[in-house]
C-alpha positions in Angstrom: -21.7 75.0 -29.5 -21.3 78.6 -28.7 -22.6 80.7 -31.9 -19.7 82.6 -33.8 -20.6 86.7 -33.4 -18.6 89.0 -35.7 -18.5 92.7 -36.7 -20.4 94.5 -39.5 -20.6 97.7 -40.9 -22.9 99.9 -39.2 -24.7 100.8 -42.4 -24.9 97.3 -43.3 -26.7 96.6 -39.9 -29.0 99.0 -40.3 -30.3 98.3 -43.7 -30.8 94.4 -43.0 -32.7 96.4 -39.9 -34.9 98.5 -41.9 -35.5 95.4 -44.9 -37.1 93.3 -42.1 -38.9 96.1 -40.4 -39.9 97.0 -43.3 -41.6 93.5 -44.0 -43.5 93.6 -40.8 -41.2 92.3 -38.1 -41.1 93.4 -34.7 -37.9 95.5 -33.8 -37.1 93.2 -31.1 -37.4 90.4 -33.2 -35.5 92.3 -36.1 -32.6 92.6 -33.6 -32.3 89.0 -33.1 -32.8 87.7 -36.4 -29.7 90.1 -37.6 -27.9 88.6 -34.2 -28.3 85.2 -35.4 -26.7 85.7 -38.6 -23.4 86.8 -36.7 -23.5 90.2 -36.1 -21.9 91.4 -32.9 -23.4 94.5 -31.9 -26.3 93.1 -32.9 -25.9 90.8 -30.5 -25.3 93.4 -27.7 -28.5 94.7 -28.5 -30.3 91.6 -27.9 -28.0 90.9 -24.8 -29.6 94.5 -23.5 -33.3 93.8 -24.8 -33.0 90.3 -22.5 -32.3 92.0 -19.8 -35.4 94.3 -19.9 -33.6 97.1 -21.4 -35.4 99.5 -24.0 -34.4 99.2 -27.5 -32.5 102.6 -27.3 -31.3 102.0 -24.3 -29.8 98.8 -25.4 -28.0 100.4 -28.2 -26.7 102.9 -26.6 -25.0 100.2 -24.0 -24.1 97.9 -26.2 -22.4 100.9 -28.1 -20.6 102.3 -25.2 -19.0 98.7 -24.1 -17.5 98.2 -27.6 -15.5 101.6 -27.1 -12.0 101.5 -26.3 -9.8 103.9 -24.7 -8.6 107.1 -26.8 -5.1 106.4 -28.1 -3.7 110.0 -26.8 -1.7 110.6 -30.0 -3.9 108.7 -33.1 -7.2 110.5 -32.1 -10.1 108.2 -31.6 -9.9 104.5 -32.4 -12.0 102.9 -34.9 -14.3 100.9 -32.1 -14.8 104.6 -30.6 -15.7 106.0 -33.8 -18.3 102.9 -34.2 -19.0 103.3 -31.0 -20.2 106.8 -31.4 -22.3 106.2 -34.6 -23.8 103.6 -32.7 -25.2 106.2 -30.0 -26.0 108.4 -32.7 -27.9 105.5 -34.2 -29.7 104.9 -30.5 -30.8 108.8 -30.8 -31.9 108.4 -33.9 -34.3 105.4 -32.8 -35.2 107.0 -29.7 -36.9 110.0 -31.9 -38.4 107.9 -34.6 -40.3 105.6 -31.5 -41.0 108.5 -29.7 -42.8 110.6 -32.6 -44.3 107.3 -34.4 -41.6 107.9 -37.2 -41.6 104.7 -39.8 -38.5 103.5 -38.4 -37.6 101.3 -41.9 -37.3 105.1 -43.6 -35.7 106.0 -40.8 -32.8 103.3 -40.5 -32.2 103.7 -44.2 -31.8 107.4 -44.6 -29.7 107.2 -41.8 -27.7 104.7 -42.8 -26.9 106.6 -46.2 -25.2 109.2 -43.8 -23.2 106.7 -41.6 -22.1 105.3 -44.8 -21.1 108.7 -46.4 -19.2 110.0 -42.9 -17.6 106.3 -42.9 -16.2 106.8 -46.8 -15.2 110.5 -46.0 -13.0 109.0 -43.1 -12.0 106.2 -45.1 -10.4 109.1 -47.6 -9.3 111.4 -45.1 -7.4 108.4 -43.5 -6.0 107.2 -47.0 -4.7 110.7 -47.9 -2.8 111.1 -44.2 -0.9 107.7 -44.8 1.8 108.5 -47.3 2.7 112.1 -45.5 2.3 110.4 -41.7 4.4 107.3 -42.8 7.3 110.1 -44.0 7.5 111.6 -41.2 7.4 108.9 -39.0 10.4 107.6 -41.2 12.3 110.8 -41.0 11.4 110.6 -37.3 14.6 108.1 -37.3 17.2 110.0 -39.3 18.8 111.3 -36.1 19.1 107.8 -34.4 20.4 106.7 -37.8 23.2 109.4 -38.2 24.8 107.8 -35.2 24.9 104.4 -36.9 26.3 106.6 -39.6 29.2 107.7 -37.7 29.9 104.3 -36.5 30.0 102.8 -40.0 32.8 105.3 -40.8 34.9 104.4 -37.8 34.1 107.3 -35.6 33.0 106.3 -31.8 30.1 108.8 -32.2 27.9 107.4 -29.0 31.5 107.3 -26.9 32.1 111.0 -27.8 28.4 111.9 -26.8 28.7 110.7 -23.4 32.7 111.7 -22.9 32.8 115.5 -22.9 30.8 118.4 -21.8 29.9 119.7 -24.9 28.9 116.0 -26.4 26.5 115.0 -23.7 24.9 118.6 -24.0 24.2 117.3 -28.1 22.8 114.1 -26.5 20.3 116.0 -24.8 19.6 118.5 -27.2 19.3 115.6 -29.7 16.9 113.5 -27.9 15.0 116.6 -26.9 14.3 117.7 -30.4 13.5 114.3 -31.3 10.8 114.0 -28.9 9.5 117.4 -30.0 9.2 116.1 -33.4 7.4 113.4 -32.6 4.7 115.1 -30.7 4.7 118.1 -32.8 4.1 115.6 -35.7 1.4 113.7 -33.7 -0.6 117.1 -33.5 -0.8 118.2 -36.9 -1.9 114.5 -38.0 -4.4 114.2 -35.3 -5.7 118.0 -35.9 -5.8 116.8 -39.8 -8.6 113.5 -39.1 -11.4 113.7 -39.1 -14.2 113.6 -35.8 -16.0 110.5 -35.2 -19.2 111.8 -35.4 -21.7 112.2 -38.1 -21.6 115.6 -40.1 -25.3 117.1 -40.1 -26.5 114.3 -37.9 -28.9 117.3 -36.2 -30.6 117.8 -39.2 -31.2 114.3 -40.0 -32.7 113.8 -36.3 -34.9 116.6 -36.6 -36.5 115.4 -40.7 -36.8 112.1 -38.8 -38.7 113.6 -36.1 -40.7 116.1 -38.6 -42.2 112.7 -40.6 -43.5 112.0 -37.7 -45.9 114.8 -37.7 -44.9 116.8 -34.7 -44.7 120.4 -34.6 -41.4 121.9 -35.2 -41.0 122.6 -31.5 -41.6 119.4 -30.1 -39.0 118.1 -32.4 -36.4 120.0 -32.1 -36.9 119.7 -28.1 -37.0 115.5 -28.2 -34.2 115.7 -30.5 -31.9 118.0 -28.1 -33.2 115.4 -25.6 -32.0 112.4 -27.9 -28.5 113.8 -28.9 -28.0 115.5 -25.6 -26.9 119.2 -27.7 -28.9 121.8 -28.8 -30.0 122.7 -32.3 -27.1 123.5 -34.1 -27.7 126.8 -36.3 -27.3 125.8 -39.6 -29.9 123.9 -38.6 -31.9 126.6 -37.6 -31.4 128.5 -40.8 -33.0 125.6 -42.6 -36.0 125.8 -40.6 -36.6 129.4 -40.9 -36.2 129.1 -44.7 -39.0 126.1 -44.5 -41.5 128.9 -41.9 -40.9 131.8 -44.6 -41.0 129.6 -47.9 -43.7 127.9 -46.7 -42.3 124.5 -48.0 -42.0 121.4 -46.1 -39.2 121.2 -43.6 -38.0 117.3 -44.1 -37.0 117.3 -47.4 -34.6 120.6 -46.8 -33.1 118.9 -43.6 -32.1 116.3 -45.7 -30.8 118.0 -47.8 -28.7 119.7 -45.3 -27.7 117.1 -43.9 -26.3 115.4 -47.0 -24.5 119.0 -47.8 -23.2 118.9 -44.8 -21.4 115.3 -45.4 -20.0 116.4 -48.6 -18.3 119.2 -47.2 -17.0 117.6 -44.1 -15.8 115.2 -46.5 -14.4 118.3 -48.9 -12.7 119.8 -46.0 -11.0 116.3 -45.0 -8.9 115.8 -48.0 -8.1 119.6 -47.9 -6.7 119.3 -44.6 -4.6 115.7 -45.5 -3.6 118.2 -48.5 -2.1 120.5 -46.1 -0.6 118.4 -43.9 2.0 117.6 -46.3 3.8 121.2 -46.2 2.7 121.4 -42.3 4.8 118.5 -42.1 7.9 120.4 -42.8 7.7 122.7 -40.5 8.8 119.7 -36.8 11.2 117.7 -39.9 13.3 121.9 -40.2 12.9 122.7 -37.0 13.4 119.7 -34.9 14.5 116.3 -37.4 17.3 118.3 -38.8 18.7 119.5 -35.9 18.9 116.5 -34.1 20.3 115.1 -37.1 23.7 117.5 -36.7 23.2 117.2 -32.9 23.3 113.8 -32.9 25.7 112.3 -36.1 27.3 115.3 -37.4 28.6 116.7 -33.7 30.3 113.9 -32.6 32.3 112.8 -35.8 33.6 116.7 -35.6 34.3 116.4 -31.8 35.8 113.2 -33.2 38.1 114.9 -35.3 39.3 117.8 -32.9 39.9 114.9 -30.4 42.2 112.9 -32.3 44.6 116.4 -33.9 47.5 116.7 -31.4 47.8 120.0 -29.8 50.8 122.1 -31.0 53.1 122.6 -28.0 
């Protein structure tokens, strides 16, 4: 019988990772023993390792075919988020190798900061549901006004769709309504957060620094790892470590874990804000519609049914 694969948490994978490497198994080995107790991308990664693939190489694959297409108005999926930790976790191997890193210190201090970008999502996404879910409820009130009309006797759809001036409401109506929508779609998507991992770059570069490389090579295999270059906060860490004369790693970290906090920080202050942003398409656009659409036709109703004096 076919064995069962299922998901788990990235950080979750990575610390069973870093307990058996830790113990003296073989990363390859390591790989499969966390694919045999069910893990899926686990599995991917031994799928990639069978077929002569390097270890990063493999995660970086099996990453990449997990991904699904961006939704155009949710911002990136869940498996695209995971799927772009997991090539920042094939980076992050590709260093430690490369430099002669321990890769079981490694795998656990970078699973602390997939696990802290995965809870400041987790908030950011929790704050955004009750002002999203409004205003994808108020998204309706136009559509129900014309129920509305109907429930107090007026032919509101038939007047739309009878005159001039009621099929010029229709389009107005439906118009704004769309406009709503996609105005609402922005400000939610501009108020998640990104999928990657906030002060991944410094992480990278303490992983590569414990390997004992000069500061240059690091940062160099690093931009070569993550495909960017040194981002300048980054920078400003390892000037302070050159003029303090302190150890670099330690301030990376700690950099790195500043840098989660306030990306998680920032996150519920933008949810915050989204809630009077919110307003803004529901004035503008809802309302509108609303008269366009259910208060229009029950007037154009009225006028209809007076008799002209003759």
């Amino acid at each position: 019988m076919a064995r069962a694969v299922k998901a788990s948490a990235i950080d979750e994978t990575l610390l069973k990772l870093a307990v058996l490497l830790q113990a003296g198994v073989s990363p390859a080995r390591a790989w499969t023993f966390v694919a045999d107790g069910g893990d899926q991308e686990a599995a991917r990664v031994s799928a990639g390792l069978a077929q002569g693939m390097t270890l990063s190489a493999a995660i970086a694959t099996a990453a990449g075919s997990n991904a699904m297409p961006r939704r155009r108005r949710g911002g990136a999926s869940a498996a695209e988020r995971d799927a772009r930790r997991w090539q920042d976790v094939a980076a992050a191997w590709q260093v430690a190798t490369a430099v002669g890193a321990p890769l079981a210190d490694s795998l656990r201090a970078l699973s602390v900061a997939v696990r802290d970008a995965q809870e400041a999502a987790d908030d950011v996404r929790i704050a955004l549901a009750e002002p999203a879910g409004t205003a994808k409820l108020m998204g309706w009130l136009p559509l129900v006004a014309i129920l509305l009309g109907f429930a107090l006797g007026f032919d509101t759809l038939g007047t739309l769709v009878a005159s001039p001036i009621g099929i010029a409401c229709l389009v107005l109506g439906l118009g704004l309504i769309i406009a709503a929508q996609r105005w609402n779609s922005a400000l939610v998507r501009r108020a998640r957060s990104g999928s990657g991992i906030p002060g991944l770059d410094a992480e990278l570069l303490a992983i590569a620094l414990s390997g004992g490389v000069s500061i240059d090579r690091a940062r160099r295999l690093v931009s070569e790892a993550s495909g960017s270059a040194t981002d300048p906060a980054t920078e400003s860490v390892l000037e302070l470590s050159r003029t303090a004369g302190v150890p670099a790693v330690e301030l990376l970290r700690a950099s790195s874990a500043w840098a989660r906090h306030r990306a998680r920080v920032e996150g519920r202050l933008r949810a915050a804000r989204l809630s009077t942003r919110l307003l803004l398409p529901l004035g503008v656009c809802t309302l509108p519609a609303f008269l366009l659409l259910g208060v229009a036709p029950m007037l154009l109703s009225v006028m209809n049914s007076v008799p002209l004096p003759i």
